[in-house]
ZATIDREN-897636 format. One record per residue (C-alpha): residue number from 0; x, y, z; residue in one letter. Coordinates in nm, 2 decimals. Layout:
<rs>
nr:east:north:up:rest
NUM:X:Y:Z:A
...
</rs>
This chain:
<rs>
nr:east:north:up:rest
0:2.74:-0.75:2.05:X
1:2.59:-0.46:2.27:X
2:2.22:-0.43:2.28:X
3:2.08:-0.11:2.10:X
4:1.93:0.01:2.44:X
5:2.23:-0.03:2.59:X
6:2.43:0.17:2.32:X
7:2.15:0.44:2.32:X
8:2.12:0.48:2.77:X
9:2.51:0.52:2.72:X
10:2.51:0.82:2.46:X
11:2.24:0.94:2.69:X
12:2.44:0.89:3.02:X
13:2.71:1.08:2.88:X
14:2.53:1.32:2.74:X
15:2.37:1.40:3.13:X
16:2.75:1.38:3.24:X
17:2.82:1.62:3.00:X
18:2.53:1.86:3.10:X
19:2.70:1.83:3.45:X
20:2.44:1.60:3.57:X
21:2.50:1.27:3.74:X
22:2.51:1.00:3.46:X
23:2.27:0.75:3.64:X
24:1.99:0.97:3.55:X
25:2.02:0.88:3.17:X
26:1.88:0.50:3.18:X
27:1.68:0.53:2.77:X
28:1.34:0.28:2.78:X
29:1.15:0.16:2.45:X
30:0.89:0.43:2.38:X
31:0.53:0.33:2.55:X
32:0.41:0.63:2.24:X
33:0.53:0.48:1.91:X
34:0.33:0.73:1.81:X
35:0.56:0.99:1.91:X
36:0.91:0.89:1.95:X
37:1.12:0.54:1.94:X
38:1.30:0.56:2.25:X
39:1.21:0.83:2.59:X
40:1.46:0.90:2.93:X
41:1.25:1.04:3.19:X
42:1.56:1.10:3.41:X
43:1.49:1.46:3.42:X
44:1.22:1.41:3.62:X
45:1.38:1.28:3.86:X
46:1.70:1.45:3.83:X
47:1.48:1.74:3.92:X
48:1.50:1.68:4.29:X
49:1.84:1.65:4.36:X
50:1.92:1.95:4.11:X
51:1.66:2.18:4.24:X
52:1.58:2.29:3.90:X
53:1.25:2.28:3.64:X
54:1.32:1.93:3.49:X
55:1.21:2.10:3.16:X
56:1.56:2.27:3.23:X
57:1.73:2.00:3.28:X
58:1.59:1.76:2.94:X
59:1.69:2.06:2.73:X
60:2.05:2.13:2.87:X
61:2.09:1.72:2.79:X
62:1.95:1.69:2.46:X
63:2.21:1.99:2.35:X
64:2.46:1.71:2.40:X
65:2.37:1.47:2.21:X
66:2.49:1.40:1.85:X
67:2.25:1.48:1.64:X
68:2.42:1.24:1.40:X
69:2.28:0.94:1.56:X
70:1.92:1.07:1.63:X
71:1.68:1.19:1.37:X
72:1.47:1.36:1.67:X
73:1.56:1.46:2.00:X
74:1.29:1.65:2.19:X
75:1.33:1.79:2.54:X
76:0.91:1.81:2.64:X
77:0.74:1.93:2.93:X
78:0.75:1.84:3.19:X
79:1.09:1.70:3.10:X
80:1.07:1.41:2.88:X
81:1.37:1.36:2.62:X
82:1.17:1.17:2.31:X
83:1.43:1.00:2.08:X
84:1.42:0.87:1.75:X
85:1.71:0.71:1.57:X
86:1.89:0.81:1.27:X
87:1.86:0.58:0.96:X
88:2.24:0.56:0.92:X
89:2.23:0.50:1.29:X
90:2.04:0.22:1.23:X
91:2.16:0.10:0.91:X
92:2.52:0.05:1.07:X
93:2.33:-0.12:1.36:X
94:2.15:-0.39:1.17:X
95:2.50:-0.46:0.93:X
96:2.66:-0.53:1.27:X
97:2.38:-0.81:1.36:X
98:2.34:-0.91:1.02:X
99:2.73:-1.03:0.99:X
100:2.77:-1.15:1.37:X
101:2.71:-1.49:1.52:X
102:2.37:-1.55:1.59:X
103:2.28:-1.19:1.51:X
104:2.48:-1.02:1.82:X
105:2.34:-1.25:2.09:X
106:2.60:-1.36:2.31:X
107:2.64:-1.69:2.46:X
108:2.60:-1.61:2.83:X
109:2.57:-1.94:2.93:X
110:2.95:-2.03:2.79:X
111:3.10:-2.32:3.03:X
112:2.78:-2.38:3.23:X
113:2.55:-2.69:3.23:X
114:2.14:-2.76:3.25:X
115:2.00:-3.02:3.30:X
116:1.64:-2.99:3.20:X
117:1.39:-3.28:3.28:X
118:1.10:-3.25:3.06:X
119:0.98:-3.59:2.97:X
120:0.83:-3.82:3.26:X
121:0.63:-4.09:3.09:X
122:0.56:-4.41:3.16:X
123:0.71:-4.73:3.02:X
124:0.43:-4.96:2.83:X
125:0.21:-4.69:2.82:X
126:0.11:-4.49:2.49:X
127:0.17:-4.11:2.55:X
128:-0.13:-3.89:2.56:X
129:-0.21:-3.51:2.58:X
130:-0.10:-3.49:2.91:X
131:0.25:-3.52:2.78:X
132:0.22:-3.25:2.51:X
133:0.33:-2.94:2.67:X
134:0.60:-3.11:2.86:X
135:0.78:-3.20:2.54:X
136:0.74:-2.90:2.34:X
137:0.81:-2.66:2.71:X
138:1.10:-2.85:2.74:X
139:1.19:-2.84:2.41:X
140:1.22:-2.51:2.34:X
141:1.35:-2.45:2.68:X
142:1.64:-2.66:2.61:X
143:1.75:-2.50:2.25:X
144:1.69:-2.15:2.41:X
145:1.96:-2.23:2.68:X
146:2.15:-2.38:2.39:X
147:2.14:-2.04:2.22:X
148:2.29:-1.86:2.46:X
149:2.60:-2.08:2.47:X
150:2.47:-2.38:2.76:X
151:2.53:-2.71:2.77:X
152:2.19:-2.84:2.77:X
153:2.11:-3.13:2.84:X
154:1.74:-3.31:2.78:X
155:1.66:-3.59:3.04:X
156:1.33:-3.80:2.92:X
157:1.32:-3.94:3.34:X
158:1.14:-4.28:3.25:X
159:0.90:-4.36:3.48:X
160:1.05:-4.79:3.46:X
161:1.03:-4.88:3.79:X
162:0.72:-4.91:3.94:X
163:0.45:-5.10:4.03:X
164:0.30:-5.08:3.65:X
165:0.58:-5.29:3.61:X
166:0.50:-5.55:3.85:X
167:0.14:-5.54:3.75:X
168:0.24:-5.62:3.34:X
169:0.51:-5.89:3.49:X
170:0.15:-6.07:3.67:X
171:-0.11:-6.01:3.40:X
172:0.18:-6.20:3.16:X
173:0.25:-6.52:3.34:X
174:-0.16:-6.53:3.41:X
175:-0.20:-6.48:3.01:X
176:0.13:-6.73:2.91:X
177:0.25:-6.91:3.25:X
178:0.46:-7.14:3.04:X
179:0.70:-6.86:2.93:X
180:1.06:-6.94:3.05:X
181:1.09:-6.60:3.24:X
182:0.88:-6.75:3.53:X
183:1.09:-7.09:3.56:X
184:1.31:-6.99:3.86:X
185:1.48:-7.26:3.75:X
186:1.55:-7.14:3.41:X
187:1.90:-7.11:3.35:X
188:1.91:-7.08:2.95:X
189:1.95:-6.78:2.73:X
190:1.58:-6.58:2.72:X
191:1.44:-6.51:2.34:X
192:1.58:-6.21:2.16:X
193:1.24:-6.12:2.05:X
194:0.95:-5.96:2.31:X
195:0.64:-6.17:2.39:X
196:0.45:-5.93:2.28:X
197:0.45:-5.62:2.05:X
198:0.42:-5.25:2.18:X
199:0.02:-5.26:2.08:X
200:-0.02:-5.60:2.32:X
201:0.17:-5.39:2.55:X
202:-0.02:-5.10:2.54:X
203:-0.34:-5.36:2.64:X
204:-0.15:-5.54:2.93:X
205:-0.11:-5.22:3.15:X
206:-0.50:-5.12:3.16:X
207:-0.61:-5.50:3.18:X
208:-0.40:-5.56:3.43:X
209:-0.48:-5.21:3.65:X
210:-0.84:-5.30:3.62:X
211:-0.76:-5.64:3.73:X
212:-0.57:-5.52:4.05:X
213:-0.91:-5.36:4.15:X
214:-1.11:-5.65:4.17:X
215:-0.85:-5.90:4.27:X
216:-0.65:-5.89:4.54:X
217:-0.46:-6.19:4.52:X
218:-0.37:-6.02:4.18:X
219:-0.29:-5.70:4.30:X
220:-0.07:-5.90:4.64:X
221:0.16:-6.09:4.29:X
222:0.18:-5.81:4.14:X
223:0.38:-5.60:4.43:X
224:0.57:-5.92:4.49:X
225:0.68:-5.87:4.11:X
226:0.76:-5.56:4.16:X
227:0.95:-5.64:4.47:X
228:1.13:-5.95:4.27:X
229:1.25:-5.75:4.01:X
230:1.42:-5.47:4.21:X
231:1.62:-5.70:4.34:X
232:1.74:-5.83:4.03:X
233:1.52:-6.14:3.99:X
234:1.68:-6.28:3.59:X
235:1.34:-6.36:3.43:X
236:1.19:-6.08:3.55:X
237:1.45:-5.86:3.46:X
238:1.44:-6.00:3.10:X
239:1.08:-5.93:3.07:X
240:1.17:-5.57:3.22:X
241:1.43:-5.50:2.90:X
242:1.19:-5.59:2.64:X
243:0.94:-5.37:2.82:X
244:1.22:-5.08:2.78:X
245:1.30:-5.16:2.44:X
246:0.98:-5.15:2.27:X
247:0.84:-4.84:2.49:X
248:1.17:-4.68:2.42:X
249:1.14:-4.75:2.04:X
250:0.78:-4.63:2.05:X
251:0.82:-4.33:2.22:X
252:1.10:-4.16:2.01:X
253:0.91:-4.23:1.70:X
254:0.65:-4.01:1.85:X
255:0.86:-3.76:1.98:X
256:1.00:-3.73:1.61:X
257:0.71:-3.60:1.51:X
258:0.68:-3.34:1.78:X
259:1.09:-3.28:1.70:X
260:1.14:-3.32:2.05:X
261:1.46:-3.55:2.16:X
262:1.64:-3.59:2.48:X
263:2.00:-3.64:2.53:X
264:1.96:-3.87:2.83:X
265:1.74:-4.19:2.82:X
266:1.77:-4.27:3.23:X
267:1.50:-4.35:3.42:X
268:1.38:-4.42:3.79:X
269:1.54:-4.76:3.73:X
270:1.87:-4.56:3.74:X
271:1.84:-4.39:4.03:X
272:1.74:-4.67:4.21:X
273:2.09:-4.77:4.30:X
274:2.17:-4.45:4.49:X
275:1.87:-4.49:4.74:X
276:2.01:-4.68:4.99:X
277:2.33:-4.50:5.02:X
278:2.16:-4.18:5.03:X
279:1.88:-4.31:5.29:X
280:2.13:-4.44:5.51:X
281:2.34:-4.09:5.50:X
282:2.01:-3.87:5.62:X
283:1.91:-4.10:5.85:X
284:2.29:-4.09:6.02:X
285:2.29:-3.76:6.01:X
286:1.96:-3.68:6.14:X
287:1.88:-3.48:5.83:X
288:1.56:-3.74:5.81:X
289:1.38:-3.85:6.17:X
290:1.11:-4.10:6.22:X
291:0.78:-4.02:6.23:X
292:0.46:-4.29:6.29:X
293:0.70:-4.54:6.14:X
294:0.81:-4.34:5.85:X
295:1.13:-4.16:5.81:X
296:1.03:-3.76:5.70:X
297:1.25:-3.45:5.62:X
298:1.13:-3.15:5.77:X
299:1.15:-2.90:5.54:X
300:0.89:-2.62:5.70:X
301:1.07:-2.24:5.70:X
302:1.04:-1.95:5.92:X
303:0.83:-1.72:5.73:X
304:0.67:-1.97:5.53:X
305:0.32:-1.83:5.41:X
306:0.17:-2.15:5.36:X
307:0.21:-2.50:5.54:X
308:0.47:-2.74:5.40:X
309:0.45:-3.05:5.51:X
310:0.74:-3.30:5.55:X
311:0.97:-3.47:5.27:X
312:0.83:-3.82:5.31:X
313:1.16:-4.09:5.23:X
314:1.07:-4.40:5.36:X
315:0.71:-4.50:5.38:X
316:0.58:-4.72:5.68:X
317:0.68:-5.05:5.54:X
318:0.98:-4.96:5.41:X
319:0.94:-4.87:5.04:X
320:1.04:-4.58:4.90:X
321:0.87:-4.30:4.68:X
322:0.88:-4.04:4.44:X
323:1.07:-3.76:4.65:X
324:1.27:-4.08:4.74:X
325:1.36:-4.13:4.35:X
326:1.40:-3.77:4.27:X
327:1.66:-3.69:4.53:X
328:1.82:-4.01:4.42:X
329:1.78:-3.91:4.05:X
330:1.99:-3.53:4.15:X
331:2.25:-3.70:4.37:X
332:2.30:-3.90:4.00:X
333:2.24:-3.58:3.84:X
334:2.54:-3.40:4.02:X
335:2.75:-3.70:3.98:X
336:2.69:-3.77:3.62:X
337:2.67:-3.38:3.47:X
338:2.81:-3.17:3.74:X
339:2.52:-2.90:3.64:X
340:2.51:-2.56:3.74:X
341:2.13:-2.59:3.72:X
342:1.85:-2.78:3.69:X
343:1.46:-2.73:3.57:X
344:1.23:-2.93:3.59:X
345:0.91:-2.92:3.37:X
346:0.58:-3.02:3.50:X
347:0.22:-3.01:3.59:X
348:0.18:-2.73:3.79:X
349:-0.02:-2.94:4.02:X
350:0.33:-3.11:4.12:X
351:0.45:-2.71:4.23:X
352:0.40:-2.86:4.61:X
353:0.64:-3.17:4.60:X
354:0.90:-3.01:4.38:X
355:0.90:-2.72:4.69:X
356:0.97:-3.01:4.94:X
357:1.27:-3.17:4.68:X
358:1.42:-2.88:4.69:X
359:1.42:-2.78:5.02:X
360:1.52:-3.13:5.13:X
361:1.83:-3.17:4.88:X
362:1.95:-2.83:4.94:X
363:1.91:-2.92:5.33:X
364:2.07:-3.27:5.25:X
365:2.35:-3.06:5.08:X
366:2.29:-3.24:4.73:X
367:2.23:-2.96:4.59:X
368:2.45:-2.68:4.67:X
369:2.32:-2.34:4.70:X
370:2.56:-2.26:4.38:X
371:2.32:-2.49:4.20:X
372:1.99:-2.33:4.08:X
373:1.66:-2.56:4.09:X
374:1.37:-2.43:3.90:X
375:1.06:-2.59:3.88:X
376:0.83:-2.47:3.54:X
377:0.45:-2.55:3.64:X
378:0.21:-2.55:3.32:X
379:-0.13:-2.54:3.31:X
380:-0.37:-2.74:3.13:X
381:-0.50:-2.78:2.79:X
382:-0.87:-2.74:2.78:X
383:-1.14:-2.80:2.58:X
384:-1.41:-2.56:2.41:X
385:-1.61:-2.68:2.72:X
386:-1.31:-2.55:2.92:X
387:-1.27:-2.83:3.08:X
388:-0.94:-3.09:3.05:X
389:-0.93:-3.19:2.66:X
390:-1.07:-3.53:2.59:X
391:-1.19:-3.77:2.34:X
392:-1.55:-3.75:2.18:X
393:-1.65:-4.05:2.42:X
394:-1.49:-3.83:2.74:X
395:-1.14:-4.08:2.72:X
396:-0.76:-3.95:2.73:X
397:-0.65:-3.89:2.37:X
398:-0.33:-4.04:2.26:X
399:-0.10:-3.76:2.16:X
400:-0.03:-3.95:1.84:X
401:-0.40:-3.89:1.78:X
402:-0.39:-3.58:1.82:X
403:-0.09:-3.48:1.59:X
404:-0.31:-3.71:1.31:X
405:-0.62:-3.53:1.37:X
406:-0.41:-3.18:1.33:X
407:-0.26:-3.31:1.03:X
408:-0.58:-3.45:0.84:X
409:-0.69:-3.10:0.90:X
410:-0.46:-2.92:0.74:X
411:-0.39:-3.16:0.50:X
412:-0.75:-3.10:0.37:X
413:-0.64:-2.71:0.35:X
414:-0.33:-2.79:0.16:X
415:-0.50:-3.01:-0.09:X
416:-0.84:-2.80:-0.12:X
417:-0.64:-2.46:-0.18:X
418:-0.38:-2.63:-0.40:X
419:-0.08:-2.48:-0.25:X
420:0.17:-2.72:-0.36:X
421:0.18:-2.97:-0.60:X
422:0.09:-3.35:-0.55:X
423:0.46:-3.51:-0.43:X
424:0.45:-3.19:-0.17:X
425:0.17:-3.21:0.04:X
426:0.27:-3.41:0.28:X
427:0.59:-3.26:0.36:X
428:0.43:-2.95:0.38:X
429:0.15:-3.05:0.57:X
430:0.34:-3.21:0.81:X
431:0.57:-2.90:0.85:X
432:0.25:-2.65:0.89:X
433:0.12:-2.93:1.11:X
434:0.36:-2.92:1.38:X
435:0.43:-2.56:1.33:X
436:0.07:-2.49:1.40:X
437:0.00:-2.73:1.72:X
438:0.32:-2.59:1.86:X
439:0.27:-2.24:1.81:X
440:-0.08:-2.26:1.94:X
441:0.06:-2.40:2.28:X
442:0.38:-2.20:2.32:X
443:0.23:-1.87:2.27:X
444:0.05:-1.92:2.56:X
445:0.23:-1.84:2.88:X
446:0.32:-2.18:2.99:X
447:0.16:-2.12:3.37:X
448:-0.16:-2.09:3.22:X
449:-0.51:-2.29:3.10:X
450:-0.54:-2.29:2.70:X
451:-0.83:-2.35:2.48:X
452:-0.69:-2.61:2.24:X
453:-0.91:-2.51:1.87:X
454:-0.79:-2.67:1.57:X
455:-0.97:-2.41:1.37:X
456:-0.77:-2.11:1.56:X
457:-0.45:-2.26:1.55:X
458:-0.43:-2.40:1.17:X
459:-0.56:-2.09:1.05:X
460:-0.35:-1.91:0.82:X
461:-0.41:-1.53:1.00:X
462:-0.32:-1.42:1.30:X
463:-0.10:-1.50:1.58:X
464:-0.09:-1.85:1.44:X
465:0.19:-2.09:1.37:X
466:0.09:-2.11:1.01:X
467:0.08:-1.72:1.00:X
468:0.45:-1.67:1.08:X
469:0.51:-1.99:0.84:X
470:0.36:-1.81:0.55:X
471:0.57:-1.47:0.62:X
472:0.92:-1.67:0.62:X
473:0.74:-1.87:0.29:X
474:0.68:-1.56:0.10:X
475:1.08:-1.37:0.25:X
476:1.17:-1.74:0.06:X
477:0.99:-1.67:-0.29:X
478:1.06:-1.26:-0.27:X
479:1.48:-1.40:-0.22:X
480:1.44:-1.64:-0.47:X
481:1.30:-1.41:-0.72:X
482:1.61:-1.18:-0.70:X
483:1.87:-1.44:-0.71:X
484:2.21:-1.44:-0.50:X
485:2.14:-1.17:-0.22:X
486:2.34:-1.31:0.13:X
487:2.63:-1.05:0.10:X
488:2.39:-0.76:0.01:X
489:2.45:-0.49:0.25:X
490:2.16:-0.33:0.50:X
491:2.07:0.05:0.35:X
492:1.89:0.33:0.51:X
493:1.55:0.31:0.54:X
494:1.30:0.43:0.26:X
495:1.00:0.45:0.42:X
496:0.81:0.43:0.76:X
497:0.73:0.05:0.73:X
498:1.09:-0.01:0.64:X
499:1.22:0.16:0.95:X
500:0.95:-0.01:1.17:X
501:1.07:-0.32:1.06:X
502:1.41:-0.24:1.11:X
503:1.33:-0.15:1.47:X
504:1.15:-0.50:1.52:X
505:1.44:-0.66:1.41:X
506:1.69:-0.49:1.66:X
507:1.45:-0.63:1.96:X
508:1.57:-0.94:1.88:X
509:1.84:-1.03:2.17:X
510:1.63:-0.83:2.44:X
511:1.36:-1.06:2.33:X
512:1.58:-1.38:2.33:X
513:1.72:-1.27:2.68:X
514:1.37:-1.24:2.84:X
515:1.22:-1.55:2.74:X
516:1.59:-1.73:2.88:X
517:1.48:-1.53:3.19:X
518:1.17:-1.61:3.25:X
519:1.17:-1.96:3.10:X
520:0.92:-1.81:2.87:X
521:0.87:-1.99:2.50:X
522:0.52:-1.72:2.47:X
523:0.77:-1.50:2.50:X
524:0.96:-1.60:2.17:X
525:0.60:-1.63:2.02:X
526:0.53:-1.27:2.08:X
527:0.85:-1.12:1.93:X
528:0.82:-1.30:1.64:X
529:0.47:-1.24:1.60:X
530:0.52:-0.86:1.59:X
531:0.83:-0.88:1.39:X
532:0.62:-1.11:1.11:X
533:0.32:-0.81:1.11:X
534:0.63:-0.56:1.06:X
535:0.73:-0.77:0.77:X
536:0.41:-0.81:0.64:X
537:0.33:-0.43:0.60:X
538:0.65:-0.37:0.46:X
539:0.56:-0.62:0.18:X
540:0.25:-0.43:0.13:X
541:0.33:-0.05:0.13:X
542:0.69:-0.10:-0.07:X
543:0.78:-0.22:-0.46:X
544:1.05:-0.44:-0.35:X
545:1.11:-0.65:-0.66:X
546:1.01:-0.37:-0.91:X
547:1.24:-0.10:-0.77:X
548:1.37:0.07:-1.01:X
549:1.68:0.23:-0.81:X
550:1.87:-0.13:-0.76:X
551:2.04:0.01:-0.44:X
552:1.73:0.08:-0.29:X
553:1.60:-0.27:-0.41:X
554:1.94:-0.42:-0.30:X
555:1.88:-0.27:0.05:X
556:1.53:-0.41:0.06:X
557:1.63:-0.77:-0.04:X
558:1.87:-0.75:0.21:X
559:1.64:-0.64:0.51:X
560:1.39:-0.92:0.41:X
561:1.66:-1.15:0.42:X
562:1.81:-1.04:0.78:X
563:1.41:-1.08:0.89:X
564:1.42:-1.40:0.72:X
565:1.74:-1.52:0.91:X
566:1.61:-1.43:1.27:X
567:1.24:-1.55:1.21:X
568:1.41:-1.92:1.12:X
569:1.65:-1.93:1.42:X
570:1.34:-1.80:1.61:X
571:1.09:-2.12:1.47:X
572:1.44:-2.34:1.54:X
573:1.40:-2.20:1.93:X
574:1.04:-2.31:1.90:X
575:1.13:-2.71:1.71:X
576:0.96:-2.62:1.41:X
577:1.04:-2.54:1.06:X
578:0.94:-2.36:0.75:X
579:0.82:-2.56:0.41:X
580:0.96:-2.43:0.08:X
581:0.61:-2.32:-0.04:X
582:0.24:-2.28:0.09:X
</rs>
């Protein structure tokens, strides 16, 4: 379905070709003076120069050939402005035509291509904690707006399984419980079914053993022989390594439930581990990667470059490999497993460095062919009050899980104390509100930057908050309900200024849609939706919807609410949250 802006700068392109005027000239923007008109063309102007004529002239011999029938104003205004507002059958037939089309006239650019979108990154045997907040719900959203627009999206968690925290839990177990079959090299028996340990002991191994490696370095030398041993495939050690997976694994979806965050690909660094030497071996032969004090490095410095950029370390001095290693290895999987025509990848920004010398290095490896885009989405950090990196009340890193059961005790205690549902409710609708705010609060911040994380700010039921734009598509619900069957209403004319304005919010939908997809924007989402709930909000409060008396007029206004019902919901859907029945 054509965008509105797009319909209107053609009327107004023709109406300049009419006029005898070259049609470029005729490109219609969104009004920056509501207060004036809906839509301007300042082509005049600038048609003035090559036409040698007053561009007052110009504006007025245009806006004679336009139909009037679509525009309730057109004004030709010195110095040459054209100032536009639609007509409300214009509009009417507009909305009708988003209201009945597939995802409300959005079209699914992204038909037949592939993403994948790598938004995970944590750690196996470790608990998640805020650091890994943003990435999910970034990538999140990221991956269902892609989806929107007709891509096959894909969400890769990118375990982080192979490592030396591996190695390190592997040590600290056989000096807690030596007598465990997995360290009899001798062993030859089936290994228990069941873990040695649950995901809380686990969660305990990792930091005790870290701590250890510090002070002990005959620990810390059987730990890195661990790790070594079970990369190259050593059985007990690879048994202990698939309960380690299994119960992180387990853990980890059940909290990205919560956040409504999944991933369609579970692989980790384990899995691109196989494609190292193979891939190694390749740049070395073709002197892609060169040695340098020992190392072997991909020079991936640019003419032009503003900035230094060092190397692409592969190979480290004795041999081992490293993360740029395991990412190049992970797209050469990447491009052999999905066949993606691009790839984002959602971090820290702090990582904007090393993702500049992975990319440079596989597109001069030719992994990744220039017809394959790489984006890297740097996000800042969440902060404090203090403004300083969020933490714990005794200065620790809080578990994510944490923090979604501190957001929810809070507004649980809001729920209950203003009785907004009844008993066998709340925490349905606490959890919903929950999510809805903690995820609004972060994504309507532009993902580049530093946010103040404020429970008060972000559960509060005004503003540009998640539990603001809840509430609107709560009280569309109960206006809907109250009128009874209302999905094949048809859109009418507008009554009334607030009815048109919301009208007009409604139509920005796609544009809105398209930029955020641009930009790799979420905020972007949060703003339209934002304005579009204020628009429906005044609406509500200047108009008798359910006590109309003329039932068209109250037909038409049951069915506008219902359109800006419809797009909010798909909008929260692009965002991983959802509206409760009642609040």
């Amino acid at each position: 379905m054509e965008k509105i802006l797009n319909i209107i700068t053609a009327k107004m392109q023709a109406a300049f070709e009419k006029a005898g005027y070259d049609p470029a000239f005729g490109r219609v923007t969104v009004s920056n003076r509501p207060d004036l008109c809906e839509y301007q063309c300042n082509g005049a102007l600038a048609a003035a120069k090559q036409y040698k004529c007053a561009p007052i002239q110009i504006a007025q011999a245009v806006a004679k050939q336009l139909d009037a029938a679509d525009f309730s104003m057109i004004d030709a205004v010195m110095p040459g402005f054209l100032n536009l507002k639609l007509s409300d059958d214009f509009l009417r037939r507009y909305l009708e035509q988003m209201r009945t089309a597939p995802n409300f006239g959005v079209e699914k650019s992204g038909q037949g291509k592939t993403i994948v979108i790598d938004y995970g990154g944590p750690n196996v045997a470790k608990p998640l904690h805020i650091g890994h907040l943003r990435s999910a719900i970034i990538g999140e959203s990221l991956k269902r707006l892609y989806r929107f627009f007709g891509w096959n999206a894909i969400g890769d968690i990118h375990l982080g399984d192979w490592g030396l925290q591996m190695g390190l839990i592997i040590a600290e177990l056989e000096l807690r419980q030596p007598d465990l079959p997995y360290f009899d090299p001798n062993f030859e028996g089936e290994y228990p079914a069941e873990a040695p340990f649950t995901i809380q002991e686990l969660e305990e191994i990792y930091p005790a053993a870290s701590a250890r490696k510090k002070e002990d370095a005959q620990f810390a030398e059987q730990a890195h022989t661990a790790t070594y041993e079970l990369q190259q495939g050593r059985r007990g050690y690879r048994a202990i390594w698939n309960h380690i997976l299994r119960l992180s694994v387990a853990d980890l979806k059940r909290n990205y439930q919560r956040l409504n965050v999944s991933f369609e690909s579970w692989l980790g660094e384990s899995d691109a581990d196989p494609y190292i030497p193979a891939m190694v071996e390749d740049m070395k032969a073709r002197g892609i990667a060169i040695p340098s004090e020992g190392a072997w490095v991909i020079p991936v410095a640019e003419e032009g470059d503003k900035k230094e950029i060092p190397p692409c370390i592969l190979v480290k001095s004795d041999g081992s490999a490293i993360y740029a290693t395991t990412d190049l290895a992970t797209m050469v999987q990447r491009m052999q497993d999905f066949h993606p025509n691009k790839i984002l990848y959602v971090t820290d920004q702090r990582q904007s460095l090393h993702f500049e010398q992975v990319f440079r290095a596989a597109r001069k490896a030719g992994i990744i062919p220039e017809s394959v885009e790489l984006e890297h989405l740097g996000f800042g950090t969440m902060n404090g009050r203090d403004g300083k990196p969020f933490k714990t009340r005794d200065g620790g890193v809080m578990r994510l899980e944490q923090l979604i059961n501190d957001m929810t005790d809070f507004v649980r205690a809001k729920v209950v104390e203003n009785q907004i549902v009844e008993a066998d409710q709340v925490e349905d609708t606490t959890a919903k509100i929950a999510i809805g705010a903690l995820k609004y609060g972060d994504l309507s911040n532009q993902p580049s930057k530093d946010y103040i994380f404020d429970m008060d700010r972000f559960a509060a039921f005004e503003g540009n908050t998640g539990p603001y734009i809840l509430y609107t598509i709560v009280r569309i619900k109960s206006i809907l309900s109250k009128y009874g069957p209302w999905e094949q209403l048809p859109i009418q004319a507008s009554a009334n200024p607030a009815a048109k304005d919301l009208m007009l919010a409604i139509t920005k939908f796609a544009p809105a849609m398209e930029g955020a997809l641009k930009s790799s924007a979420p905020n972007l989402v949060c703003s339209y939706i934002y304005e579009l709930a204020g628009c429906v909000n005044r609406f509500y409060h200047e108009t008798r919807i359910l006590t109309e008396e003329d039932e068209a007029k109250k037909a038409g206004y049951i069915a506008l609410m219902g359109l800006a019902k419809g797009i909010l919901e798909t909008s929260i859907d692009l965002l991983a949250f959802s509206a409760p029945e009642k609040m």
